[in-house]
N, C-alpha and C positions, 0 to 999 in steps of 0.2 A: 253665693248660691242660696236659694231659698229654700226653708226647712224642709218646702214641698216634694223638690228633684231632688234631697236628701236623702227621703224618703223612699223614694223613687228609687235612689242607690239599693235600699233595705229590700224593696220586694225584690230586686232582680239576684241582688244574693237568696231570699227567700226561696226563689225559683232554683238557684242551681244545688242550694242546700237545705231538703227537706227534712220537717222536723227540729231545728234547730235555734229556733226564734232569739232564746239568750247569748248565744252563742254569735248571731249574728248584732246582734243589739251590741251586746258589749266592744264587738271591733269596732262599731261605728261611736261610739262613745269613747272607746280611747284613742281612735281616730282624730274627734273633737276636743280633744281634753290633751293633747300630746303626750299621750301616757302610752306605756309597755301592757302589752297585757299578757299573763301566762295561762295554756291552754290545756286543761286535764282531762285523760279519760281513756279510753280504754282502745287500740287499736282498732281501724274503720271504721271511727266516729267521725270523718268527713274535718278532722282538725284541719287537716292540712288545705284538703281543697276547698277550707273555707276562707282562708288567705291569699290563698293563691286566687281566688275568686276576687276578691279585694282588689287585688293589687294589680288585676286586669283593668280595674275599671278609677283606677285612680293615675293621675301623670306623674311619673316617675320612676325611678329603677326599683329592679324587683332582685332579690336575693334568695335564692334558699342556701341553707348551710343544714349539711347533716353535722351532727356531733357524734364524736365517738371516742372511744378512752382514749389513742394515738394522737387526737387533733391538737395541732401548735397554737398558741396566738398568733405566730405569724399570719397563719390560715385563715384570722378572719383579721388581723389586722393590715396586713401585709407587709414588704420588707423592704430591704433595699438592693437591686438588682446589682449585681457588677458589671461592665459595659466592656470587654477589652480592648473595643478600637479605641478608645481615647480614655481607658483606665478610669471611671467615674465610674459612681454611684448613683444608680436613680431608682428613688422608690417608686414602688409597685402597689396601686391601693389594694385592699384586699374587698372581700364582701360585705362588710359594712360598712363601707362607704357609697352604698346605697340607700333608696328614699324607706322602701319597706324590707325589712329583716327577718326571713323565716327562718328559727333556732329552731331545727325538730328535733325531738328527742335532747331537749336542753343539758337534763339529768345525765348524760351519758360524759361529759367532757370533765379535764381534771381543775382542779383549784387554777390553774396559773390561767386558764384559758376564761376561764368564769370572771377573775382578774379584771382581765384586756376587757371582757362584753361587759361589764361594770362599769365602768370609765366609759365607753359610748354611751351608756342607756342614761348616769348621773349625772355625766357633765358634756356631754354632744361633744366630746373631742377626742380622737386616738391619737395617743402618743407612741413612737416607734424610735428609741434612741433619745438624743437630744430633742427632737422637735416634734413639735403637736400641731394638728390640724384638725381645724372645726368643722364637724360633719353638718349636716344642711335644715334649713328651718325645718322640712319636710322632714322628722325620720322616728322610725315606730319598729320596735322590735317584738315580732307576735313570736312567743316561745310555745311547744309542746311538749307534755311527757307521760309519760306512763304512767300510770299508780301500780298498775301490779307485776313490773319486774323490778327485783332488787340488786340482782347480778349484772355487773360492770359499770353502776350505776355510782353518782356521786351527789347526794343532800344537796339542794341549793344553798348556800351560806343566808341567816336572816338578811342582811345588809343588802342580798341582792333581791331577794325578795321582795325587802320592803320597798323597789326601786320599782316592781308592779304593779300597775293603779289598778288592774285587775286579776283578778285569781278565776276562772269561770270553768265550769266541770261541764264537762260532757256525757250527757247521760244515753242510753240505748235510748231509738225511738218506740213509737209503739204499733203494734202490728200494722194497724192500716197504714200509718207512716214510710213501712220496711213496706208495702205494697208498692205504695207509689215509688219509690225509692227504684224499686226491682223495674219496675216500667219503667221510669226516667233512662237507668242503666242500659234497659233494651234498645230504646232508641239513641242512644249514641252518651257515651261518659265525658265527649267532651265538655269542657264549657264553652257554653253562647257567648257571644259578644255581648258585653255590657248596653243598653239601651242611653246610660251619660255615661261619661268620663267625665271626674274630678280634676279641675285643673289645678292649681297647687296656688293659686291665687282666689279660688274659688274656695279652696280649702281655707287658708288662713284671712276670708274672711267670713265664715261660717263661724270660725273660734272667734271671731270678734265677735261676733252675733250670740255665739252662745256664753261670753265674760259678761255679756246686757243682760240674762236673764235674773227679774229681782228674788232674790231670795229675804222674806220678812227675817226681823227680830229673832223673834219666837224660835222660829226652824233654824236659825243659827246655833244658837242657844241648847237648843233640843238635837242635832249635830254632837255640838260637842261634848253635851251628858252622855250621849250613846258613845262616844270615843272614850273618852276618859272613865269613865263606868267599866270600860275592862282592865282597865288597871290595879291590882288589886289594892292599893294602899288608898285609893281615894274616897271609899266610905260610899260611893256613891249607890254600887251595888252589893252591898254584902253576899249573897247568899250565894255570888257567883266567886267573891276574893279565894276561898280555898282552891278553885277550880281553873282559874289561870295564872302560871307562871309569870309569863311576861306578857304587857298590855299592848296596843297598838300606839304610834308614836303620833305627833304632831302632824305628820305628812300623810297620813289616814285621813284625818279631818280635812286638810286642803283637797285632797282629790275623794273625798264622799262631796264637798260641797262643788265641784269642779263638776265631776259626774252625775251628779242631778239635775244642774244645771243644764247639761246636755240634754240628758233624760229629758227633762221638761222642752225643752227648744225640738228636739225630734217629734214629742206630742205636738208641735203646734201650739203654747204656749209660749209667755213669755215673764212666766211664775212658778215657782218651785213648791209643790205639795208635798205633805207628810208621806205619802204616798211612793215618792219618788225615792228618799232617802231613806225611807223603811226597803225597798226592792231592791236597794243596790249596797244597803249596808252587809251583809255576805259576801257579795265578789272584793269587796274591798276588805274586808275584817281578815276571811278565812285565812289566809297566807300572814299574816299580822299578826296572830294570837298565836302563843305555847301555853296548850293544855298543862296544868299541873300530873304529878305523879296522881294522887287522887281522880284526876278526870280520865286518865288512862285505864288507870283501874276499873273503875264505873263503865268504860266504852262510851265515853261520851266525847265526841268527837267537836271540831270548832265549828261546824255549821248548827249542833244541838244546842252549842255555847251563844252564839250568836241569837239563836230563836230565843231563849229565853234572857237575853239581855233586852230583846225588843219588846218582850213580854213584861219584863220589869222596869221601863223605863217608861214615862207616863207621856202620850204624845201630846203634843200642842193643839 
């Protein structure tokens, strides 16, 4: 499919979800990039019906999964049936073994069940007992959650975190936004029919299309000074080593270069600017970096940490 009807996919979510431009950008980039992406921000920020949007206009099964402190792994992995006419066992897939995965409210489920969504999102296989089966070229887990409930809620562990090529926050819109927002509402909240459907061959070869896009020297180079620069033992940034604990890993740098690349191929390029990996070093960093005790202190948060890492790292 050409970048153009890609595009095309972007306005018609544009249309069903107003004000949200990063928000829609980043699906269609971990769409492209076969990456998870996790969705933050404050209830009736349209998180949800911005996947479920998605996933009308893309071919393949759709899941939502609520999470909640009760939920088993079986629940999203599924199990194995008993049969009593003829006494056998047959599993039962569960919901992730569909194309697109809506985790809402991620935060809410306990360690054993974050487990199980780990093992799909790391290594595209559920195992249940002895045997594993490989979930499908197609598969993308859009998670949501709260920032500001604490109660019944469970930290993502880093390891699953760092399994999200994106971290992308959702902010309130701004008044004229919530106008049109209120009008769209009035005349009817469903969503329209998609204008394309992605077909899943169309899809994987769009990612072929966007592994082509060149990225220079230079900007590789300059990539992985801005990764490595939050680490604090590298020298590379000083002034920021007392202010982060722990740095962002290796797998930072492959999906800021993965996701640019995209970036760039959605403009209508087929070259990657400083540009592109400056706007999307944040959705990628935020969830990757531990503020030290020092930067808690201060209230200085990882996306302040991230500004001024780009501010001190000299662009190409």
């Amino acid at each position: 499919m050409a970048a153009a009807e890609f595009r095309q996919l972007g306005d018609y979510l544009g249309s069903q979800i107003l004000g949200q431009g990063a928000l829609i950008e980043g699906l269609l980039i971990a769409l492209l990039c076969e990456g998870h992406v996790l969705i933050e921000g404050a209830p009736g920020l349209a998180k949800t019906r911005a996947v479920k949007a998605l996933a009308g206009a893309v071919e393949g099964r759709f899941a939502r999964i609520q999470f909640t402190p009760d939920l088993l792994p079986a629940d999203l992995t599924g199990s194995e049936v008993f049969h009593p006419q003829d006494a056998s066992l047959v599993f039962q897939p569960g919901p992730l073994f569909n194309h697109l995965v809506l985790a809402d409210e991620i935060n809410r489920a306990p360690a054993k069940v974050q487990s199980a969504l780990l093992e799909a999102m790391a290594e595209h296989q559920i195992t249940v007992g002895k045997k594993s089966w490989r979930l499908p070229p197609l598969f993308m887990v859009a998670a949501t959650q709260n920032p500001i409930e604490q109660e019944g809620t469970y930290p993502l562990p880093e390891a699953q975190l760092d399994r999200f090529l994106l971290k992308l926050l959702v902010e309130y819109p701004s008044p004229a936004m919530e106008l049109a927002i209120l009008q769209l509402n009035a005349r009817g909240e469903q969503l329209t029919p998609p204008p394309v459907t992605l077909s899943q061959a169309d899809l994987l070869a769009a990612r072929s299309a966007v592994q082509a896009v060149q990225m220079q020297g230079r900007l590789e180079h300059y990539l992985v000074q801005l990764v490595c620069a939050t680490r604090p033992d590298s020298g590379l940034c000083p002034e920021l080593a007392p202010l982060i604990a722990v740095g962002a890993s290796p797998r930072a740098s492959i999906g800021l270069a993965r996701a640019a690349r995209a970036k760039a191929w959605l403009a209508g390029r087929d070259f990657v600017l400083p540009e592109d990996i400056q706007q999307l070093a944040p959705a990628i960093l935020r969830h990757r970096l531990i503020p030290s005790y020092q930067a808690l202190a201060d209230n200085l948060d990882n996306d302040i940490l991230i500004a001024r890492l780009l501010d001190a790292i000299p662009c190409p």
